[in-house]
Structures are given as C-alpha cells and as structure tokens.
N, CA and C atoms as an extended XYZ file, in Angstrom:
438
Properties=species:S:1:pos:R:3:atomname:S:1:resname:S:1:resid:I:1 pbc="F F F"
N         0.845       -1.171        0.000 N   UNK     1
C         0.000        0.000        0.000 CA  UNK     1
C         0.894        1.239        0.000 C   UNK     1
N         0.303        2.316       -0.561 N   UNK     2
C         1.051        3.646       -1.052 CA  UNK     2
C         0.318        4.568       -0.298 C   UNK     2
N         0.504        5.557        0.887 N   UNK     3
C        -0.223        6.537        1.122 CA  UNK     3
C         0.426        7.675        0.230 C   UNK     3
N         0.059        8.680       -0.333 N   UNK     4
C         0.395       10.011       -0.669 CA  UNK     4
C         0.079       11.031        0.478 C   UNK     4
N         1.043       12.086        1.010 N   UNK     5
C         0.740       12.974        1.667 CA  UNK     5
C         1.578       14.200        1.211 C   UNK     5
N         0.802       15.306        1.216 N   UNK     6
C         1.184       16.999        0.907 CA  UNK     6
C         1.940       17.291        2.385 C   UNK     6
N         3.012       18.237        2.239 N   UNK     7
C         3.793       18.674        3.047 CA  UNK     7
C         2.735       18.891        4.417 C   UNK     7
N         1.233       19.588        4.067 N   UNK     8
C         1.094       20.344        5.243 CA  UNK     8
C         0.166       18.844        5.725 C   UNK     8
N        -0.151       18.446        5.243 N   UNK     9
C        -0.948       16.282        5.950 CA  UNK     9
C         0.511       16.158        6.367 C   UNK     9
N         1.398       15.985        5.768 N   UNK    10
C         2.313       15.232        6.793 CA  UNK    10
C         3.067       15.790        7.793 C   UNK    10
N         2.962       16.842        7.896 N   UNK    11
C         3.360       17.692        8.926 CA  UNK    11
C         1.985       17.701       10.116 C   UNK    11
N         1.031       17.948        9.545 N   UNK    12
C        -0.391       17.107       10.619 CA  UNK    12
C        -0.162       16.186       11.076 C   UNK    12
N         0.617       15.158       10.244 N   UNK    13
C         0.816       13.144       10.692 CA  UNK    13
C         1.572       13.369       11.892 C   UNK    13
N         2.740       13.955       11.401 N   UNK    14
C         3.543       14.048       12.737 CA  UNK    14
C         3.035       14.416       14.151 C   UNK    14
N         2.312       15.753       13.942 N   UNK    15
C         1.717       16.552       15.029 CA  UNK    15
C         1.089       15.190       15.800 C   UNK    15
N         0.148       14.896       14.715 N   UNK    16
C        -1.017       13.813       15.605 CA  UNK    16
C        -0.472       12.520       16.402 C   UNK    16
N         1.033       12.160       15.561 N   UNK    17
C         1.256       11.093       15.867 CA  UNK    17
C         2.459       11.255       17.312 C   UNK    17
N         2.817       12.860       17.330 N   UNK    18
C         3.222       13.181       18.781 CA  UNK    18
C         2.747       13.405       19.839 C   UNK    18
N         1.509       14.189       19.493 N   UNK    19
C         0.162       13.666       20.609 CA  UNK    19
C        -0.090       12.605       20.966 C   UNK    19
N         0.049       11.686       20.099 N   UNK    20
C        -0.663       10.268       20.506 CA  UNK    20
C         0.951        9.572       21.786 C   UNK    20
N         1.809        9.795       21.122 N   UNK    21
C         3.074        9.535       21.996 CA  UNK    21
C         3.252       10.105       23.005 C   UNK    21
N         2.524       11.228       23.006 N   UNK    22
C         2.914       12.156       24.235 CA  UNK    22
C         1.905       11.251       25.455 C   UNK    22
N         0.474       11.421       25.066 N   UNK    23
C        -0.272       10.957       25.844 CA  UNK    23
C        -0.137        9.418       26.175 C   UNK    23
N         0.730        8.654       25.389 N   UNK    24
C         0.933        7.151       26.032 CA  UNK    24
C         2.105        7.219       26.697 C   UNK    24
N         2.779        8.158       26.661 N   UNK    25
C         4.101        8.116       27.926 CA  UNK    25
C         4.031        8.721       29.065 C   UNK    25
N         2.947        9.495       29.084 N   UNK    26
C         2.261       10.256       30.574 CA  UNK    26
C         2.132        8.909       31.493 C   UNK    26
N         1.877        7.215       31.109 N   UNK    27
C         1.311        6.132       31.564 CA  UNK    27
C         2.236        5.348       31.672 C   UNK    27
N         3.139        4.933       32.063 N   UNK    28
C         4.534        3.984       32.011 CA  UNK    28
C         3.602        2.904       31.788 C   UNK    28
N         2.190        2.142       32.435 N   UNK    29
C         2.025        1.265       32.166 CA  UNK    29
C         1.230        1.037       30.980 C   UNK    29
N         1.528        1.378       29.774 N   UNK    30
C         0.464        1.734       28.818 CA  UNK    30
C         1.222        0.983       28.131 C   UNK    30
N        -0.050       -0.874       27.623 N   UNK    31
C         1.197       -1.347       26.575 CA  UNK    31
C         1.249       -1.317       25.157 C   UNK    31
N         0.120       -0.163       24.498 N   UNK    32
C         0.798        0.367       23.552 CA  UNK    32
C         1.488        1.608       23.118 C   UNK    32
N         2.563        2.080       24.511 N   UNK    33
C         3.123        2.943       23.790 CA  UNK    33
C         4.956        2.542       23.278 C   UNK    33
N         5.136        0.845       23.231 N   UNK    34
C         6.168        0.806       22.176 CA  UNK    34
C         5.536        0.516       21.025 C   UNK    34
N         4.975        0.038       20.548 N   UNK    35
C         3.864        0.087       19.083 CA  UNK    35
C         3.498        1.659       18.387 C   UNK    35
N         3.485        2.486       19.320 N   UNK    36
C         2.538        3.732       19.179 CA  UNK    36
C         4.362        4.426       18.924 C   UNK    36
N         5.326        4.652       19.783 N   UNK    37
C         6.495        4.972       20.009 CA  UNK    37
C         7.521        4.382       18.123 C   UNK    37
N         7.188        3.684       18.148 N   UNK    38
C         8.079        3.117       16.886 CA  UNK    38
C         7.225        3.042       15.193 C   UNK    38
N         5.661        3.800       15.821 N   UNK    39
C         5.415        4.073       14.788 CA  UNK    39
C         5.438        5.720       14.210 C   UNK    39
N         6.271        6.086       15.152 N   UNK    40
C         6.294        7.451       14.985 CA  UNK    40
C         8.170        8.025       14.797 C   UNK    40
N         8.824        6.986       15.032 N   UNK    41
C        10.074        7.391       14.506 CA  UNK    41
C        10.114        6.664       13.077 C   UNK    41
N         9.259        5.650       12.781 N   UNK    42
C         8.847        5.492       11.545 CA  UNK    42
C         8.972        6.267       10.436 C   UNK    42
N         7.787        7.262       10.640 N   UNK    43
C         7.075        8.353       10.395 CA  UNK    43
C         7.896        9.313       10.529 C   UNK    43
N         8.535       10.059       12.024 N   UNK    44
C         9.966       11.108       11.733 CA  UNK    44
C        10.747       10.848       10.889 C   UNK    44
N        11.117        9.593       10.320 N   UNK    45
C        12.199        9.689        9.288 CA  UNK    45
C        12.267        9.811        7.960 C   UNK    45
N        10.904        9.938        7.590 N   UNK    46
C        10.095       10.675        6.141 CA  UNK    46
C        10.697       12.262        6.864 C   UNK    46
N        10.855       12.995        7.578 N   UNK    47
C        10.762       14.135        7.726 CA  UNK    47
C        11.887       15.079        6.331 C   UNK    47
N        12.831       14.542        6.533 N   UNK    48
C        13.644       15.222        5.296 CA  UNK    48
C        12.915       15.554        3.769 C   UNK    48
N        12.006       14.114        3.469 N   UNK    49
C        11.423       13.558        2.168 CA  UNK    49
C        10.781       14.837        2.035 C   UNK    49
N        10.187       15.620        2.933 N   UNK    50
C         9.055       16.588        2.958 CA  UNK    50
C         9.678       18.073        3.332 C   UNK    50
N        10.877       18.447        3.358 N   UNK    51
C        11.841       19.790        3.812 CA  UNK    51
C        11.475       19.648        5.191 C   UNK    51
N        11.040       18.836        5.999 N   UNK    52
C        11.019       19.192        7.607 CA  UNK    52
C        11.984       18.610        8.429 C   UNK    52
N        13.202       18.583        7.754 N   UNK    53
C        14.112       17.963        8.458 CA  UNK    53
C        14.825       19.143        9.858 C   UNK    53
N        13.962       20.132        9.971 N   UNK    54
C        13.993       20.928       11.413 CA  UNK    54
C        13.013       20.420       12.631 C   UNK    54
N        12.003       19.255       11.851 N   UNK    55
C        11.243       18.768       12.910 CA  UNK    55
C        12.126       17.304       13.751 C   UNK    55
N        13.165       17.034       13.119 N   UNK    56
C        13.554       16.037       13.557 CA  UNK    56
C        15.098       15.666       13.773 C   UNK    56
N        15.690       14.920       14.738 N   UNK    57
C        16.655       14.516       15.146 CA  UNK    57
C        17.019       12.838       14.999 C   UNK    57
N        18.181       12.628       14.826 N   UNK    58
C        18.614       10.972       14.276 CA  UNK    58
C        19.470       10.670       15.310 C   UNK    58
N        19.406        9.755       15.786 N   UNK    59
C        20.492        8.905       17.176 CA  UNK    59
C        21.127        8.314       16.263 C   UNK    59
N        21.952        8.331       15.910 N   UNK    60
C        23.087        7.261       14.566 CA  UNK    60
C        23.514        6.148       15.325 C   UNK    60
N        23.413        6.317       16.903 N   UNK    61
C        24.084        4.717       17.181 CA  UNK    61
C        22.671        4.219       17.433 C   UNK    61
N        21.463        4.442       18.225 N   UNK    62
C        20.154        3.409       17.926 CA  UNK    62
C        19.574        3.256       16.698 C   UNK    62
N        19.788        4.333       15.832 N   UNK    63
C        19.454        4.629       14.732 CA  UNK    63
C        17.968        4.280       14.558 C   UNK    63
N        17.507        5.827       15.107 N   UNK    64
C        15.998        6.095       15.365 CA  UNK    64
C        15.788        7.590       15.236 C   UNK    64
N        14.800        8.311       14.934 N   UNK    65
C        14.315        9.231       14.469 CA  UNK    65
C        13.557        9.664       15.064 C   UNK    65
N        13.824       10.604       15.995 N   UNK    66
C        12.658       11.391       17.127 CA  UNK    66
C        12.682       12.838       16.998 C   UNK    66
N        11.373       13.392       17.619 N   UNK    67
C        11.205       14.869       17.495 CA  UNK    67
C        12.255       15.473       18.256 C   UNK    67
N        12.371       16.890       17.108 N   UNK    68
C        13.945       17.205       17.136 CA  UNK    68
C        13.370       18.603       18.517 C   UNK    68
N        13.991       19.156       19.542 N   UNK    69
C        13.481       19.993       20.122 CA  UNK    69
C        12.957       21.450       20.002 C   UNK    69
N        13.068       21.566       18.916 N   UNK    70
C        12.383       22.757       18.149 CA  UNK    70
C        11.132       22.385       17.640 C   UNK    70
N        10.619       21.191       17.560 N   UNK    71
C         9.299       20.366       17.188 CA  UNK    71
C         8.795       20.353       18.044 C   UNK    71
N         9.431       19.953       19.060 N   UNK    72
C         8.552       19.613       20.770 CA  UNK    72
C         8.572       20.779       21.698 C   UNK    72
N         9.049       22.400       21.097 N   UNK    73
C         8.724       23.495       21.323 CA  UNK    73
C         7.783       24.133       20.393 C   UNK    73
N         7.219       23.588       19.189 N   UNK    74
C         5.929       24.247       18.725 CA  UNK    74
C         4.838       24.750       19.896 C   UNK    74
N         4.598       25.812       19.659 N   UNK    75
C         3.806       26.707       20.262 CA  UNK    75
C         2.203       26.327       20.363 C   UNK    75
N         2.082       26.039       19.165 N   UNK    76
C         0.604       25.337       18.988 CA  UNK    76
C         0.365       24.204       19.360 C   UNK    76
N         1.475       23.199       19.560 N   UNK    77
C         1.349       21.761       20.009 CA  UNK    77
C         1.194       21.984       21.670 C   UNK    77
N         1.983       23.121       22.274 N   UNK    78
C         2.194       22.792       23.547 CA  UNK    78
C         0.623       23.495       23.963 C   UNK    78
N        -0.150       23.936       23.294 N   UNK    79
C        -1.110       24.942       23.339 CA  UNK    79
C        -2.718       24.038       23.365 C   UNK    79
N        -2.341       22.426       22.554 N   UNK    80
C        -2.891       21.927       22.478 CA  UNK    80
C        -3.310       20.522       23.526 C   UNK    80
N        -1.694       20.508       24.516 N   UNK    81
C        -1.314       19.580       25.753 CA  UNK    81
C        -2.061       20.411       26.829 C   UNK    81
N        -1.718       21.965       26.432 N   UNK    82
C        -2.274       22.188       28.115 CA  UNK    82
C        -3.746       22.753       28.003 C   UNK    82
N        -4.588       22.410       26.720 N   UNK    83
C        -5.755       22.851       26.738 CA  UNK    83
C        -6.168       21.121       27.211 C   UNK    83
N        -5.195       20.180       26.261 N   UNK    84
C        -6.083       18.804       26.710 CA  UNK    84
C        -5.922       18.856       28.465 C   UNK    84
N        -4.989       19.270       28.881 N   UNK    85
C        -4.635       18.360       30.271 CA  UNK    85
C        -5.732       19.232       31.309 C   UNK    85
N        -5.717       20.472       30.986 N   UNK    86
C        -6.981       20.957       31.937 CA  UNK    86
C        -8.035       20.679       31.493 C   UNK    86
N        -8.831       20.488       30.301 N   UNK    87
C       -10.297       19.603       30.414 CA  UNK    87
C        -9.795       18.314       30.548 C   UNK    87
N        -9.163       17.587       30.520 N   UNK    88
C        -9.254       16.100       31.333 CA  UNK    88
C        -8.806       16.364       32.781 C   UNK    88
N        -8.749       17.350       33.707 N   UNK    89
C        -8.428       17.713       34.864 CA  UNK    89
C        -9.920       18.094       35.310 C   UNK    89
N       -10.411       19.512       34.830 N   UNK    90
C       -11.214       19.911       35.156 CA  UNK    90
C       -12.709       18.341       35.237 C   UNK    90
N       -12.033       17.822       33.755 N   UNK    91
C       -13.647       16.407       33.514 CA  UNK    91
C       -13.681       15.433       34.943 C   UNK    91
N       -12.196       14.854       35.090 N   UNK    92
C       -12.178       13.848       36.058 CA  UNK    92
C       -12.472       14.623       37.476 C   UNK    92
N       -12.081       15.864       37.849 N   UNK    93
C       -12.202       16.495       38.752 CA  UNK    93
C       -14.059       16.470       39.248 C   UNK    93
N       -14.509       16.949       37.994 N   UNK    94
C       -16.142       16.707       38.062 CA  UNK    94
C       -16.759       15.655       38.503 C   UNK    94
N       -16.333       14.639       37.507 N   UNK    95
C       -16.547       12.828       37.784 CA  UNK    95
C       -16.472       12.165       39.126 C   UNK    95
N       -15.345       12.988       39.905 N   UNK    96
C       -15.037       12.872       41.058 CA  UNK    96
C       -16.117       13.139       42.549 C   UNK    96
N       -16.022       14.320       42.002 N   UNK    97
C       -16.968       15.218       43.064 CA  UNK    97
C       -17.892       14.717       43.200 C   UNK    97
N       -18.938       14.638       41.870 N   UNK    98
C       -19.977       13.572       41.501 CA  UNK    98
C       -20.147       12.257       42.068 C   UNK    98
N       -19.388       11.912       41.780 N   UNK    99
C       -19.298       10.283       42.296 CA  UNK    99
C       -19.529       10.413       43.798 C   UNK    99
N       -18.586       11.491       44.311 N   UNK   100
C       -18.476       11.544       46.196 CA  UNK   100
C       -19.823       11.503       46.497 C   UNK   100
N       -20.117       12.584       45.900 N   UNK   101
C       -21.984       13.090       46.494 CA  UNK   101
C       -22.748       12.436       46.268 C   UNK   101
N       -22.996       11.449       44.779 N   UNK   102
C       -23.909       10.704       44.948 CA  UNK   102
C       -23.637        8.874       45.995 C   UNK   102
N       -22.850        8.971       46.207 N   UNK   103
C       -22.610        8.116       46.780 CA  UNK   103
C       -22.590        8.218       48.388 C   UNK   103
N       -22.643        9.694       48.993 N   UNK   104
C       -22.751        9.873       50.052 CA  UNK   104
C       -24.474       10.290       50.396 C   UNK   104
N       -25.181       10.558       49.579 N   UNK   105
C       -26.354       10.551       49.271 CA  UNK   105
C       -26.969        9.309       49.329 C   UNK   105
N       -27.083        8.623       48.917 N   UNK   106
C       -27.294        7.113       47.913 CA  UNK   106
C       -26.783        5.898       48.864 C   UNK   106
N       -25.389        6.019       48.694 N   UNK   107
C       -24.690        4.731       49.878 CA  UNK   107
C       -24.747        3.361       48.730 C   UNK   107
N       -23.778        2.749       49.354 N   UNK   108
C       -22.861        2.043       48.043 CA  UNK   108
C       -24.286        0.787       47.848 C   UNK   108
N       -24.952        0.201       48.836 N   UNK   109
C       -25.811       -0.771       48.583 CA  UNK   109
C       -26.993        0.084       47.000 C   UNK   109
N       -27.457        1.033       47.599 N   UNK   110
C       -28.320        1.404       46.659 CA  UNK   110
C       -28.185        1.842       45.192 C   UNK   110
N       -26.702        2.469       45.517 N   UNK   111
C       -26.139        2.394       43.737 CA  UNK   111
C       -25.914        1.391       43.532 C   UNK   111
N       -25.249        0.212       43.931 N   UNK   112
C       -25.024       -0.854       42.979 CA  UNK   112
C       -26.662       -1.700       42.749 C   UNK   112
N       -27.268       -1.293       43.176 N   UNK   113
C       -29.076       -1.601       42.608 CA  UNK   113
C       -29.344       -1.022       41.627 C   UNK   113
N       -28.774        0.233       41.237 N   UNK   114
C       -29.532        1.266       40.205 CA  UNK   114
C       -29.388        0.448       38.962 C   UNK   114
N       -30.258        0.720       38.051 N   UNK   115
C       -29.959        0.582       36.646 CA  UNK   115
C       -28.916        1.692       36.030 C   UNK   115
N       -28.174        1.559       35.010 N   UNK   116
C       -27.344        2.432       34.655 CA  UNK   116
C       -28.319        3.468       34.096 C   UNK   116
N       -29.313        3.527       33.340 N   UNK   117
C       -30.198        4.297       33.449 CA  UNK   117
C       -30.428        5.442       34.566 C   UNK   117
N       -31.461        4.353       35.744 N   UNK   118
C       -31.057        5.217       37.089 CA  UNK   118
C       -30.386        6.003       37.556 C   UNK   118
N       -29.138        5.182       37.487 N   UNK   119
C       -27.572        5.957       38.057 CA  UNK   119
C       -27.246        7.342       37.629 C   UNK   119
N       -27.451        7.306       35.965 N   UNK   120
C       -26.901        8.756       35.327 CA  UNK   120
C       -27.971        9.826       35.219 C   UNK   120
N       -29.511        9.482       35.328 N   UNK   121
C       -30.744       10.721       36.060 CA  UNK   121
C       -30.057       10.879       37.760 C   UNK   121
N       -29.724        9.952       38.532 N   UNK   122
C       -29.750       10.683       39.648 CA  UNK   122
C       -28.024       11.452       39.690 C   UNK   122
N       -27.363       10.723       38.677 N   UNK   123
C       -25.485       11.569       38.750 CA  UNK   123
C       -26.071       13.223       38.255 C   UNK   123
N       -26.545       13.021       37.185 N   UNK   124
C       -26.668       14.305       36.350 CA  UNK   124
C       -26.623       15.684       37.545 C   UNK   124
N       -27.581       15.797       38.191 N   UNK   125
C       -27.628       16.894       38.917 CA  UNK   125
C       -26.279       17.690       39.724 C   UNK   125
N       -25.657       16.486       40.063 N   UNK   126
C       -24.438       16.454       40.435 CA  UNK   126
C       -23.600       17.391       40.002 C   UNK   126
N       -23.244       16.084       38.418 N   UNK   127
C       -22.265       16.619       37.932 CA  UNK   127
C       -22.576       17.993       36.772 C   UNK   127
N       -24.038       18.481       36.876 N   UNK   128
C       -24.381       20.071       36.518 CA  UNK   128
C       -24.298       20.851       37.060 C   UNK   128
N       -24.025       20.589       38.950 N   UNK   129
C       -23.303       20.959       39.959 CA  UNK   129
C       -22.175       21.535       40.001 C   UNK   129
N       -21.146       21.099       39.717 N   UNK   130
C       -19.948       20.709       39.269 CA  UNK   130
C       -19.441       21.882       38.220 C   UNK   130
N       -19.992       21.115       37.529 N   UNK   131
C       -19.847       21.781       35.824 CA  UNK   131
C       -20.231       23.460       35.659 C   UNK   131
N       -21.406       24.005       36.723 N   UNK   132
C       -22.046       25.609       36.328 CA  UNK   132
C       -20.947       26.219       37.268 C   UNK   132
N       -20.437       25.534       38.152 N   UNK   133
C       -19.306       25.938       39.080 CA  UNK   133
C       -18.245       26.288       38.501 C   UNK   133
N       -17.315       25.435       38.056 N   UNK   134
C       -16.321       25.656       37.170 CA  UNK   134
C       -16.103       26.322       36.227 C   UNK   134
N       -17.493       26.558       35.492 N   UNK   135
C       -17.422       27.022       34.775 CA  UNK   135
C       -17.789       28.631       34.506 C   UNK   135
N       -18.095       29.176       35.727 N   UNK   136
C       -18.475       30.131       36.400 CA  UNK   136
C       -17.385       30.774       36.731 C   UNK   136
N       -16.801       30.258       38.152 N   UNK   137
C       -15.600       30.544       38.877 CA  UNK   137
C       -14.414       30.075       38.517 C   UNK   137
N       -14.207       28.806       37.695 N   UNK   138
C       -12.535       28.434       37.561 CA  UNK   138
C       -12.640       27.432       39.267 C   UNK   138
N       -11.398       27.135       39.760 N   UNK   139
C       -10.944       26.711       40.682 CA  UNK   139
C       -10.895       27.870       41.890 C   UNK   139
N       -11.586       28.969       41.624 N   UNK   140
C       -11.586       30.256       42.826 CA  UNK   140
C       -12.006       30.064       43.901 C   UNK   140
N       -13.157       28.713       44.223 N   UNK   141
C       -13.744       28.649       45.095 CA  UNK   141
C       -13.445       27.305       45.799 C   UNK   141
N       -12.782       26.519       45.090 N   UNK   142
C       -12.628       24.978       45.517 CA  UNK   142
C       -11.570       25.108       46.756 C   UNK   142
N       -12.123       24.437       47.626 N   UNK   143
C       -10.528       24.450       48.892 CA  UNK   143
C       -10.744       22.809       49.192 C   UNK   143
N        -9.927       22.545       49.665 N   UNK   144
C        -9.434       21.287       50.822 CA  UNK   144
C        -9.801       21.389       52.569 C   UNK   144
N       -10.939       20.658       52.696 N   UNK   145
C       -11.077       20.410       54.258 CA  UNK   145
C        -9.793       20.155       54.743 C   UNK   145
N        -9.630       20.227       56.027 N   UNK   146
C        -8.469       19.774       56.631 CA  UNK   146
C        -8.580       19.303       57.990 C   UNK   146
C-alpha cells in the first residue's frame, strides 16, 4: 500500500502522531506505547522527504528518528497539551466530586441496585453541579477540608 501525503498532511501526521506519543508516555504502564512509540520514529524519518528535516533529530548509534526539540517546542502543540490536560483535569475532577456526592447521598448498597439508566438521572444533577461551578468561577472557590 502507497499513502500520498502533501507537506502540510504530513506535517499534521507528525503533530497527531506526537500527541498520541505524548499521551501514552504520561502512563509507564500503557502497553501500547512501544507500538505507538516506533510508529512514529517510523514516520519522523520521512521528515527530510518533505523539507522538515527541522522537525527532527537521528540517534546514529540506535538509529531512530525522534522529534527534534524545536518540534517539541511548537507553540501550537504545547497549546494543544495544556488545553487537553486541563479539560481532562477539570472532567475527572467533576466525575469525582460527583461520584463523592452521589454516593454519600445514595450509599454504596443502593447504587449498585440502580440501573445504569437510574444511576446517570440521579449523577446528572451532580455533575451540573460541578460543571455551572467551574465554569463560572474556575478553581476560585474549591478548597481542601483539613
């Protein structure tokens, strides 16, 4: 099989396929990020084929092809880590809260009765709780009992 890609798709490939690396090495136990990892120095070593040989760096003794640090200082990539990492902060943060309250409400016998149905009419309120908060105030109001 033959893919064809234009400078600015394969300069996307890369992007996407450093995201995807980025987010499986946040996980040491994640077992596809040598699969995910070696399909992307793969992929860096087309970088010349396409004039982007500023996106990338060569180890000549493993002889492997990784993002060169002027790649992994794109502005827009790092723009795109810390927009993901605070909505998956802010989401699980919600999920969390949620979970506490209905479960301190509720009590573990009666949720594990609910239908999943059930469960997500009585979560909802919760986590709209949650959600008009945050999204209101930010973290301005959240503290830690002690």
């Amino acid at each position: 099989m033959k893919i064809n890609f234009t400078k600015k798709q394969y300069e996307a490939l890369l992007k996407a396929v450093y995201l995807g690396i980025w987010v499986t090495t946040a996980s040491e136990d994640d077992p596809e990020k040598s699969a995910i990892d070696e399909l992307g120095r793969y992929l860096f070593g087309f970088a010349k084929d396409f004039g982007l040989e500023n996106f990338v760096d060569y180890d000549k003794e493993n002889k492997i092809h990784y993002p060169s640090a002027s790649f992994e200082e794109d502005e827009g990539l790092n723009e795109l880590i810390d927009k993901y990492d605070d909505n998956a902060f802010l989401t699980k943060l919600i999920e969390n809260l949620a979970g506490r309250d209905i479960l301190n409400k509720y009590g573990e016998d009666a949720i594990r009765n609910m239908t999943d149905e059930d469960f997500i009419k009585k979560e909802k309120p919760f986590l709209e709780k949650y959600e008009n908060e945050f999204a209101k105030n930010g973290l301005k109001n959240l503290t830690v009992a002690t």
